[in-house]
N, C-alpha and C positions, 0 to 999 in steps of 0.2 A: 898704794894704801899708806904705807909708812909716811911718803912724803907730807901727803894731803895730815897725818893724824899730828905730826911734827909740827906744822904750819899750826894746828888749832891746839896745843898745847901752851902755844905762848900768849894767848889770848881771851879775852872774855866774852861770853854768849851776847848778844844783846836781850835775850832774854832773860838775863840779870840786871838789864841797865833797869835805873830808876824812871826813865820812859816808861820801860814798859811793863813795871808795875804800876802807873801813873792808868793807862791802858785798860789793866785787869783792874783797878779802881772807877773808871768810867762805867764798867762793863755791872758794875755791882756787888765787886769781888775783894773781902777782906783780905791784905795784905802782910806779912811781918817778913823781918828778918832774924835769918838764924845766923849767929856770925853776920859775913858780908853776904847770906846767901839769900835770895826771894824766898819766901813760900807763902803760896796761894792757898786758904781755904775753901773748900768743894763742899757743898750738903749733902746727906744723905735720909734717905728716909727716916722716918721715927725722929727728927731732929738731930741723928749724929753728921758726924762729917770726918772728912778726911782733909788731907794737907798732900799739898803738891807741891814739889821743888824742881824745876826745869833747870838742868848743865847746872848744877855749880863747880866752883874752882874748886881745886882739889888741894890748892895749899891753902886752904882758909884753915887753918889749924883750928876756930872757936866754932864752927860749920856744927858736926856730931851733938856737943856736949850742949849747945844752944836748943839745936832741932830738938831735942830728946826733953830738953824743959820746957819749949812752946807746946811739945805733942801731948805730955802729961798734964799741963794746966788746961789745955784747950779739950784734954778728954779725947782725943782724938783717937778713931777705930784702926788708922794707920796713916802712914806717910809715904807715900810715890814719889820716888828720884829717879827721873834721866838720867843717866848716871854723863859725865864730860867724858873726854877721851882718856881721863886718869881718873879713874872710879876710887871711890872709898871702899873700906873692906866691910866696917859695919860689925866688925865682930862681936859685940857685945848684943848684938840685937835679933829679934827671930826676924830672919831676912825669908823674902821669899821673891826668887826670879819673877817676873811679871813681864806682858805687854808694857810698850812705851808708849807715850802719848806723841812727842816728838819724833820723825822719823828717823829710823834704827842705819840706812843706811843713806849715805848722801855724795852724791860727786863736787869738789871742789877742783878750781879753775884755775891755777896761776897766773895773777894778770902784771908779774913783774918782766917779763920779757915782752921782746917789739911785737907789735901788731901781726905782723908776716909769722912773724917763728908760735904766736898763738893760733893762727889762722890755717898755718902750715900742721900743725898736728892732728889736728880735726879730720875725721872720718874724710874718705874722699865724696864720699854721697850729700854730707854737711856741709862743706865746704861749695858742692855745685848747686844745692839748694840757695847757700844763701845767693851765690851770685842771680842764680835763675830769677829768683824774689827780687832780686837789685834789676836785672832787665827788664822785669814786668811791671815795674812802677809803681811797687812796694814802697811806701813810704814810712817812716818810724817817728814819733815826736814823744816827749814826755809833756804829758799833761797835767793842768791844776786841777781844773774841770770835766775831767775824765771818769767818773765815779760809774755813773748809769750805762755806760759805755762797757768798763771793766765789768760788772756786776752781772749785766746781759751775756754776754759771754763766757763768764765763769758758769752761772745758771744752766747754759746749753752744753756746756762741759761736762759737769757734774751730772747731767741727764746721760749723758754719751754714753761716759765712764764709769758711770757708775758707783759714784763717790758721795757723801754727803758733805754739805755747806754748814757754816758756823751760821747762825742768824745774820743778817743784814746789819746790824747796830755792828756785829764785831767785826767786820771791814771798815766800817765808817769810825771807829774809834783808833783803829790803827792808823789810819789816814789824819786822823788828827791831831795825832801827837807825832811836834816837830822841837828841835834844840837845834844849836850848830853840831853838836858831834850823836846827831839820831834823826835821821828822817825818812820817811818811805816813801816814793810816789809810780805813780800810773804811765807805763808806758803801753802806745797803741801802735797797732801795725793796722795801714790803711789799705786797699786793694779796691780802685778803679772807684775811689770817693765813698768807701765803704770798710767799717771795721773790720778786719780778718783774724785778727791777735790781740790778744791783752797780757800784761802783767803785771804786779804787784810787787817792788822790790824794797825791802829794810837796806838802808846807809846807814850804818853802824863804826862812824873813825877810832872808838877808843880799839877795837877790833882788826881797821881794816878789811873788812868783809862787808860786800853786798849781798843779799841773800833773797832770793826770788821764793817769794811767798806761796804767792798764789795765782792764777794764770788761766785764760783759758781760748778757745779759737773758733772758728767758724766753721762747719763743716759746708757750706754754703762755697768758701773761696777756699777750700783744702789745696786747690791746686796753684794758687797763688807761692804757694812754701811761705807764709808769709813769719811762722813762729821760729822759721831758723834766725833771718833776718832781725824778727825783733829782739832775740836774745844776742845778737852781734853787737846791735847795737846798743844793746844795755851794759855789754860786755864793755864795746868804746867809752862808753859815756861815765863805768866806771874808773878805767881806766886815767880819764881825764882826772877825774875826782879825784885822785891818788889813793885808789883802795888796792889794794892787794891780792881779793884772790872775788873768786862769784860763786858764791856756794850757789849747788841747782834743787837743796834742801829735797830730797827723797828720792829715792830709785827702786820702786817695789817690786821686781820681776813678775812675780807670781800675780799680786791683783792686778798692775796694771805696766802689761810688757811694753806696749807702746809709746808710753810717757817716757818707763827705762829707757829703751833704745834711743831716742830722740835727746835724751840729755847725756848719753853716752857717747855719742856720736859728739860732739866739745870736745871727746879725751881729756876727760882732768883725772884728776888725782879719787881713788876710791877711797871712803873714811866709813870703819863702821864704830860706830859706839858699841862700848860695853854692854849688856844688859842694864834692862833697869829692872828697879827692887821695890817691894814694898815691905818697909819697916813696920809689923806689926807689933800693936800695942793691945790692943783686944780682939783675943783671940774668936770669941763665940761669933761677935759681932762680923768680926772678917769672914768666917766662914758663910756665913748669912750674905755678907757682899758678896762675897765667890759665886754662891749657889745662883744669886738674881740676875748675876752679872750672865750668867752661861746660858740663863733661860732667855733672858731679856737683849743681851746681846750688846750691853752699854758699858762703855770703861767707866 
C-alpha cells in the first residue's frame, strides 16, 4: 500500500486536468477553479447546489482559502472533496466524513519493470488464464470505432453486477476528448469472431498513469478468460506508451467480490485514499440533503 500511495503522491489526477473539465463542460456541467483545483457544480432540489472537487493536490497552498470564496458567492449548501492521498485538514470548517464518489480503494500496477518480472508476480491462476486466452485465439486490438461494441458490454455487465451506468452521452464525451498528453480509448477482446471483453482506459502523461475506466464481458464466452488477456495487453500497450504504473481504479470487496479478485489477481500495489469530506456551509439545508439522500438512496 505504501508503495502504490508513494507513487501517486508525486503526481496529478487526471481528473484535474483541463480535459477533463472540458468533459464535464460537454456534459452540461459548470466549472471553476479554486487555486489550481477543478470544482464542478451539482444542482440540487429547490434550486440549490452543491460543489464537487475530485483529488486535488494537496500542495496547492490557494486550494482552501479559494474554495471557501467560490462556496459563499455561489450560495452553495456544501462542498464534497475526494480527498488525494495527502488530504487537507480543513480545520476551520464544519467537516463531516462522507461517501466518496470516486472509488475509496484502488490497486495500482508498476509497469517500470520487464515484461516477465510483471507477468512473474501475478496470481498463478492470472497468469494461466491469460496464457489459456492466448491458446484459444483470444485476440486483443484497440479500437477508434469500438463504441457500440464497448457500450453492449458494459450494459450486460452492469445488469450481471448489479451496478448502475452513467448515461450514454458520458461515455461518448469521454471518448471525445483527446490532446497529446490526455486520451482514452477502447480496447476489445475477441473470441471465435465475437466480442468477449471490453475496456475503457484514460492516458494521462502529465501523470504517467493509465487508468481503466470502465469495462465490461460476456458471460456468453466466460470461458474464453478473454478479460485476463485484454488487461495484459492493455497493460503491454501501456507499457509501450512510457506510462508508469495501470491503476485498476476500484476494488470493492463487499458489493462486488468478483471484479475484487480478478484485479487483484495483477498483484499491484493497494492504495486507499483518505476519507472524503463534505465541507458544510448551510447547515439546515444539508440536513434536508442528508435526510433525501437516505430515503432516496442518491449521492
Amino acid at each position: 500500500m505504501d508503495g502504490g500511495n508513494r507513487m501517486l503522491r508525486s503526481v496529478s489526477s487526471f481528473l484535474q486536468s483541463k480535459e477533463w473539465e472540458e468533459v464535464q463542460r460537454s456534459l452540461g456541467g459548470e466549472t471553476f477553479r479554486a487555486g489550481k483545483a477543478l470544482v464542478i457544480a451539482h444542482p440540487l432540489p429547490g434550486g440549490e447546489q452543491y460543489l464537487y472537487c475530485p483529488r486535488p493536490s494537496h500542495d496547492d497552498l490557494q486550494f482552501e482559502r479559494d474554495l471557501d470564496c467560490v462556496s459563499l458567492e455561489r450560495k452553495s449548501v456544501f462542498v464534497k472533496v475526494d480527498q488525494d492521498v495527502e488530504p487537507y485538514e480543513f480545520g476551520s470548517l464544519n467537516v463531516v466524513r462522507t461517501h466518496s464518489i470516486q472509488p475509496q480503494e484502488t490497486i495500482l500496477l508498476d509497469l517500470r519493470d520487464p515484461e516477465e518480472e510483471i507477468l512473474g508476480r501475478m496470481r498463478e491462476k492470472t497468469r494461466y488464464n491469460i496464457r489459456l486466452a492466448e491458446r484459444r485465439g483470444v485476440s486483443v486490438s484497440r479500437l477508434l470505432g469500438g463504441f457500440e461494441t464497448f457500450f453492449s458490454l458494459l450494459e450486460e455487465t452492469a445488469e450481471r453486477e448489479q451496478f448502475r451506468l452513467h448515461p450514454r452521452k458520458h461515455y461518448e464525451a469521454i471518448l471525445s476528448a483527446s490532446t497529446p498528453d490526455y486520451f482514452n480509448a477502447v480496447f476489445i477482446a475477441h473470441w471465435r469472431g465475437e466480442p468477449a471483453a471490453a475496456a475503457l482506459v484514460n492516458f494521462y502523461r502529465p501523470s504517467g498513469i493509465a487508468t481503466y475506466l470502465h469495462g465490461g464481458s460476456s458471460r456468453t464466452y466466460k470461458e474464453s478468460m478473454a478479460p485476463h488477456l485484454l488487461h495484459w495487453e492493455i497493460i503491454r500497450e501501456a507499457r509501450r506508451l512510457g506510462f508508469a504504473a495501470y491503476d485498476f481504479w476500484g476494488t470493492e470487496k463487499t458489493r462486488w467480490p468478483g471484479i475484487a479478485r480478478f484485479k487483484e489477481g495483477f498483484r499491484g500495489m493497494h492504495v486507499r485514499y483518505p476519507d472524503s469530506v463534505d465541507l458544510v456551509y448551510r447547515p439546515g439545508l444539508y440536513l434536508g440533503y442528508q435526510f433525501a439522500r437516505s430515503v432516496f438512496r442518491k449521492p
